[in-house]
N, C-alpha and C positions, 0 to 999 in steps of 0.2 A: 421844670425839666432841666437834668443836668446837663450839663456840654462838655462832651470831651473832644480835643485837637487828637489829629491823627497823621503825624510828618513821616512823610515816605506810603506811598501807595501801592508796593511792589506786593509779593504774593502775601505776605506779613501784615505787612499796612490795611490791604483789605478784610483780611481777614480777621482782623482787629476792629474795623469797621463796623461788620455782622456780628459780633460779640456783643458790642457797645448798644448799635440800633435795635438787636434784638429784646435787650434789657430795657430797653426804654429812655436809652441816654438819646441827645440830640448827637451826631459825629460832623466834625469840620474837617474833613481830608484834603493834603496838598503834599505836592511831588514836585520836585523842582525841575520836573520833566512834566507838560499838562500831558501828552499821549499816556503816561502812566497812569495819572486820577482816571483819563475818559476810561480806559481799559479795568481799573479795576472795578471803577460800578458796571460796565456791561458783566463783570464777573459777579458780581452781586447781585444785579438783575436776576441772572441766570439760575445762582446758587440757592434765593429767597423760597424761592417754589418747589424745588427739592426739599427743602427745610421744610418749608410747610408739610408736605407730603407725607414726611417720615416720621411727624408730631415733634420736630425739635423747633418749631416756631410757631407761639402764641398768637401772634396779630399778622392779620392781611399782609401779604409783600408789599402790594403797594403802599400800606403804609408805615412798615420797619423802611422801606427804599427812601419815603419822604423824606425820615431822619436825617440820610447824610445827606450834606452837604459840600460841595467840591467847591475850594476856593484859590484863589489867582496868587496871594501872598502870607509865607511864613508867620508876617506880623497878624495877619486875618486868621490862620490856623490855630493860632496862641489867644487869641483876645475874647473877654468873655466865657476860658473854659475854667475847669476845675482841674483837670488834667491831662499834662501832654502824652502820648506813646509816641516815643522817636523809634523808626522804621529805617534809618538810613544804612548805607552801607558799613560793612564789617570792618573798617581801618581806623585806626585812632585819630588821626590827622585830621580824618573828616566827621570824626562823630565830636571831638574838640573843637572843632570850628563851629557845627551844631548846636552842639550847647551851649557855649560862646554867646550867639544870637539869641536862641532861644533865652538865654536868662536874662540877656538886653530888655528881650520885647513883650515878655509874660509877667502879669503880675506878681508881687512876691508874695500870694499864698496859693500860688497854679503849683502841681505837686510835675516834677519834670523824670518822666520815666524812659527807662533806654529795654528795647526787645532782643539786644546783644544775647547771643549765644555766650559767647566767654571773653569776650573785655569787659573787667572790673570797674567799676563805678569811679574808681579812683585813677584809673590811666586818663580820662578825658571831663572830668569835672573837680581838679583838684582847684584850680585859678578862678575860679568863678565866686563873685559875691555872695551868689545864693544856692551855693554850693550844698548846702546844710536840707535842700528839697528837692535832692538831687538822690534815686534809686535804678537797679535794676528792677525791671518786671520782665524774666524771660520765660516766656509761653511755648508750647510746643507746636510744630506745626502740623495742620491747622489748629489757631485756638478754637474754633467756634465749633470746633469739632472734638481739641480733646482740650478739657476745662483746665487744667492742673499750669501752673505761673509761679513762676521763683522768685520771690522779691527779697535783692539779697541789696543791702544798704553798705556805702561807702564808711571808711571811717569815720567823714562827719556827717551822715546823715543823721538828722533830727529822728529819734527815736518814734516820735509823733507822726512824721508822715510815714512810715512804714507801717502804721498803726492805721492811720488815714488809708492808702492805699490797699492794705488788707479791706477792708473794710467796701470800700469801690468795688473791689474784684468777688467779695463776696455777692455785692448786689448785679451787679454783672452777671451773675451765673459760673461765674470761674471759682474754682478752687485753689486760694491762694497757700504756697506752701515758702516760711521764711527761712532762709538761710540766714543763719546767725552772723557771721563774718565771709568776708571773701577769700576762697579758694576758686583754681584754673579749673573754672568749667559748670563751677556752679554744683548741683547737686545730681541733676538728671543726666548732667552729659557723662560726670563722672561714674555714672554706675551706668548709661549705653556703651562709655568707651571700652568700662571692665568687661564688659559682655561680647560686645561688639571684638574688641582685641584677641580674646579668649577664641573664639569663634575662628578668627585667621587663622589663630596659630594650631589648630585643631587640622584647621585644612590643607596650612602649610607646609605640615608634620604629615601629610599624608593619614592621618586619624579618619577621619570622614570627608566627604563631600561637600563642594558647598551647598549642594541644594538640601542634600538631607541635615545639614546642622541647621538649616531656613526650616526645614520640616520640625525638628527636633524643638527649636522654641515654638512656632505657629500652632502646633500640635499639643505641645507637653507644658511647657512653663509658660509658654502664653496666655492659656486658657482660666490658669490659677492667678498670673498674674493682671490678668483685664479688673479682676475686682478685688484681692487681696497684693499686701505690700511685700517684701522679702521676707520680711521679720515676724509677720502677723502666718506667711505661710508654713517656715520652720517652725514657730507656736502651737499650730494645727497639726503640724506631722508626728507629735509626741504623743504618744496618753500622757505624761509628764510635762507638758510643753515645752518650752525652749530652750530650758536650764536640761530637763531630759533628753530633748533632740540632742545639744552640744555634747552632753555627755556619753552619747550612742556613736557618732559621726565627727565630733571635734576632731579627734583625730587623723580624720582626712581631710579635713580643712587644710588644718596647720601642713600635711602630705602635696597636697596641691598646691598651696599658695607658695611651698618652699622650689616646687620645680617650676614657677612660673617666673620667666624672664620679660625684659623688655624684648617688645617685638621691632623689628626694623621695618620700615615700610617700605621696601625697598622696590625702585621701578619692576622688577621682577616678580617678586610678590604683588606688587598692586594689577601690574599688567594679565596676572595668571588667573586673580580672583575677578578680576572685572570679565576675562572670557569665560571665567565659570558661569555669570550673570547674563554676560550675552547669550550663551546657549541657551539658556531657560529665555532670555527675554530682549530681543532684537533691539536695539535702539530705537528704530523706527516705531514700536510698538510703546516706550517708557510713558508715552502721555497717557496713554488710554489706562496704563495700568496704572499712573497716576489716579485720572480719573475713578477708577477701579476701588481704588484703597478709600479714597472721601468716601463714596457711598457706602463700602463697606463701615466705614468707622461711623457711618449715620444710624447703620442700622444697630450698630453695637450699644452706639450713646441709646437709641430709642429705646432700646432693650434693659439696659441699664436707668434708665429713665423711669421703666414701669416696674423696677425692682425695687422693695424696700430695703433702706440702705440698712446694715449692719453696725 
C-alpha cells in the first residue's frame, strides 16, 4: 500500500484525505494546529457514509477511515511517503518556509506537490535543492467530489515527475489535466474568472439580475457543461463542427470580446453584488447551502459514475 503525506488539514487537506483513502492509498495528515487534524477526521467520519450511500465509496467507512492517519510532526507526515499535498495557507512567505522543511525532511524521490489556487511553483520552490520534484496539483473544491487537478510544473520541474504524479492521480480516481507552463491562475480559474467577471459586469451594466444570470448558467450552460468541455460543445453545435460553428458566430465573438473591458472591483460593485446574494441567501443560512451543494455534487458524480463515458 501506498503512502501519501497530507500537510495542512483545513477544508483542502481533508478533503484530499478521502480522495487518497478512498483509492486505497494509506494517508498521513498533520496540521500545525492538532484542533485542525482532530476536526477534519470528525468531517471524514461524517462524510465516509454519505459516500457510501451515494455508491461513490467501494469499501466499508470503517475501513477507507482506518487509512488515515493523524500524526504529531511535519517530519512523521513526510517519512515513508510517495507523495506530499501541501495544504497550507495562500501567501508565499509561508508556503516558502514549507517547502523549505519539507525538502529538508522528505526523501529525495517523495514527489512534493502544492493545492495553491494561483501561486506558481516557482514563487516558493525556486531555492530549494530538490527543487526539480517540486509541482502544482491544484484540485477543485471539494476534490473527492469533483475529480479534475491541474498539475502545472515549475521551470525546473523534472519532466518525470509530472509524468509520476499524473499517474498517482489517475490511480486515485482523479482526473489529472497538465498545464504545460505557468500562467496566473492556472487553467480552471482562468476560464471561472472569464465567466465569473462576464457575469458582474452583466449585472453591473444593469443587463440582468444576479440571480437570473445564476439561473442562466445552472440552467443553460451548466447542464452542457457537467459533461462536455467548451470546445467539444461548440463541435456539437454545428452540423459542420467547429471550423462551421466559427464560421456562423465568429463574428460575435470577435463583437464581444472587442466591448469587453476590464472590470474594476470596486467596494461598490462588490458591496451591490454580495446584497444581490444576500437576498437570495442570508448569511446565516451559507453552511447549509454549503452543505446543499456537496450532496448535490454526490449525486451528480453518482450519476455521471453510472454513465458510459464518451
Amino acid at each position: 500500500m501506498e503512502t501519501v503525506g497530507i500537510v495542512g488539514a483545513g477544508l483542502i487537506g481533508r478533503a484530499w484525505a478521502i480522495v487518497f483513502a478512498r483509492a486505497g492509498f494509506a494517508v498521513k495528515i498533520w496540521d500545525v494546529a492538532p484542533a485542525a487534524t482532530a476536526a477534519a477526521q470528525g468531517f471524514i467520519a461524517e462524510r465516509l457514509p454519505e459516500l457510501r450511500a451515494a455508491g461513490l465509496l467501494r469499501d466499508a467507512p470503517a475501513a477507507v477511515l482506518a487509512r488515515i492517519s493523524p500524526v504529531a510532526t511535519l517530519a512523521e507526515a513526510v517519512a515513508g511517503v510517495v507523495h506530499v499535498q501541501e495544504n497550507g495557507p495562500e501567501r508565499v512567505p509561508e508556503k516558502t518556509a514549507l517547502f523549505a522543511e519539507m525538502d529538508r525532511l522528505a526523501a529525495p524521490d517523495v514527489v512534493l506537490a502544492s493545492s495553491t489556487s494561483g501561486i506558481p511553483a516557482r514563487a516558493f520552490t525556486e531555492a530549494l535543492a530538490g527543487r526539480g520534484r517540486t509541482l502544482v496539483a491544484h484540485p477543485v473544491n471539494p476534490p473527492y467530489l469533483i475529480p479534475v487537478v491541474e498539475l502545472c510544473p515549475a521551470p525546473w520541474t523534472d519532466p518525470a515527475i509530472v509524468t509520476r504524479t499524473r499517474g498517482l492521480m489517475e490511480r486515485a480516481g482523479q482526473v489529472p489535466a497538465t498545464v504545460n507552463r505557468e500562467v496566473a491562475g492556472f487553467v480552471l480559474n482562468r476560464l471561472q474568472i472569464a465567466l465569473v467577471s462576464e457575469a458582474m459586469r452583466l449585472v453591473a451594466d444593469g443587463v440582468i439580475s444576479a440571480e437570473d444570470v445564476d439561473a442562466t448558467v445552472k440552467h443553460g450552460l451548466g447542464l452542457r457543461w457537467s459533461f462536455m468541455g467548451p470546445l467539444e460543445t461548440i463541435d456539437l453545435n454545428a452540423p459542420g463542427g467547429l471550423a462551421d460553428y466559427l464560421g456562423r458566430y465568429g463574428g460575435l465573438y470577435t463583437e464581444v470580446q472587442e466591448e469587453t473591458r476590464p472590470l474594476a472591483l470596486t467596494a461598490e460593485l462588490i458591496a451591490g453584488l454580495h446584497g444581490a446574494r444576500r437576498a437570495v441567501l442570508p448569511m446565516e443560512a451559507q453552511a447549509a447551502r454549503q452543505e446543499w451543494r456537496d450532496r448535490r455534487l454526490m449525486g451528480l458524480l453518482a450519476h455521471k459514475a453510472g454513465q458510459a463515458e464518451g
